[in-house]
C-alpha positions as a printed NumPy array, in Angstrom:
array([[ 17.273, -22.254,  -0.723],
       [ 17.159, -18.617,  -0.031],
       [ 14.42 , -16.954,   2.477],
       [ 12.843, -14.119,   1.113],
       [ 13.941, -11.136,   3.368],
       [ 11.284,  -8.115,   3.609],
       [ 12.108,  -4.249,   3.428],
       [ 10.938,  -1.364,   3.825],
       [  9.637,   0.773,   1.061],
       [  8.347,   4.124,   0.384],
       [  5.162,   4.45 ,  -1.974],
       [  5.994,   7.669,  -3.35 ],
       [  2.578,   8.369,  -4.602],
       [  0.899,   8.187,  -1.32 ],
       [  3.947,   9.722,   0.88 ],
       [  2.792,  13.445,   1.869],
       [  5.293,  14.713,   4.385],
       [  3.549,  18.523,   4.857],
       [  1.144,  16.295,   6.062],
       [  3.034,  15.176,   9.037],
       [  3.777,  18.132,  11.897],
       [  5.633,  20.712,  10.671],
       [  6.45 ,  18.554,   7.352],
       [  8.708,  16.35 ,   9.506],
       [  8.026,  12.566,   8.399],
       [  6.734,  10.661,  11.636],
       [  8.237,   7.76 ,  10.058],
       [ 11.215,   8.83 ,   9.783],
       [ 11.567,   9.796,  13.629],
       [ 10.014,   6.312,  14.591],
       [ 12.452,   4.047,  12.369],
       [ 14.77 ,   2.58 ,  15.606],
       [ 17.572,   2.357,  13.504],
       [ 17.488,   5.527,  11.576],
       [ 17.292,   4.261,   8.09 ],
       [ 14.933,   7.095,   6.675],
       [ 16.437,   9.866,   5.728],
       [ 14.709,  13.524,   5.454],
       [ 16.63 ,  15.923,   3.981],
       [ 14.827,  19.081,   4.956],
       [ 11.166,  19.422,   6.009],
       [  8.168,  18.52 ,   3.598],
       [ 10.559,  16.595,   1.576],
       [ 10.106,  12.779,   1.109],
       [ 11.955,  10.586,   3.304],
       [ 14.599,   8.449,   1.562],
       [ 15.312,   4.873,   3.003],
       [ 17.95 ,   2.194,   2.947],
       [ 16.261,  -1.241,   2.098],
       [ 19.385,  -3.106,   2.56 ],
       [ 19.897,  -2.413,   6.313],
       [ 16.036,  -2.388,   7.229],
       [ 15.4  ,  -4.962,   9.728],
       [ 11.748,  -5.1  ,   9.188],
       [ 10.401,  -3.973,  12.684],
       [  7.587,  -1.995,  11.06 ],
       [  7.797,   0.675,  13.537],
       [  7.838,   3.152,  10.364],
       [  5.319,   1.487,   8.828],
       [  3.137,   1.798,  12.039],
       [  3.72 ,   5.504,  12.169],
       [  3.132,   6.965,   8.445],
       [ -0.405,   8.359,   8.787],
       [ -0.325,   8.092,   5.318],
       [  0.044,   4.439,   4.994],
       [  2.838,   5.041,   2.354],
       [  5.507,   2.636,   3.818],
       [  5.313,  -1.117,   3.275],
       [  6.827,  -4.082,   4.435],
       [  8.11 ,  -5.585,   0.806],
       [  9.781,  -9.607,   0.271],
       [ 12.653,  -9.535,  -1.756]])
């Protein structure tokens, strides 16, 4: 039997980054391991489910509430 392992995941809908100082995703900068990517400011951070550990330290820090912890 497989366990379910959780991710991180962007809900593009609610993600706003020029709502975050100076367009820089606070997610992004709280993520321990660096797995959200920002290209350039304002732009929507990208991540990389398969190496998220699940801390939920981005999750905690999107004043947006547009990162979730998923099951996969």
């Amino acid at each position: 039997m497989q366990m379910a392992r959780k991710m991180a995941l962007v809900d593009y809908d609610r993600c706003h980054p020029e709502a975050c100082e100076g367009g820089v995703c606070l997610a992004e900068r709280a993520c321990p391991s660096g797995l959200l990517r920002q290209e350039a400011p304002h732009e929507i951070p990208m991540p990389e489910p398969s190496f998220c550990r699940a801390c939920g330290e981005c999750v905690r820090a999107c004043p947006q509430q547009a990162i979730r912890l998923y099951s996969s």
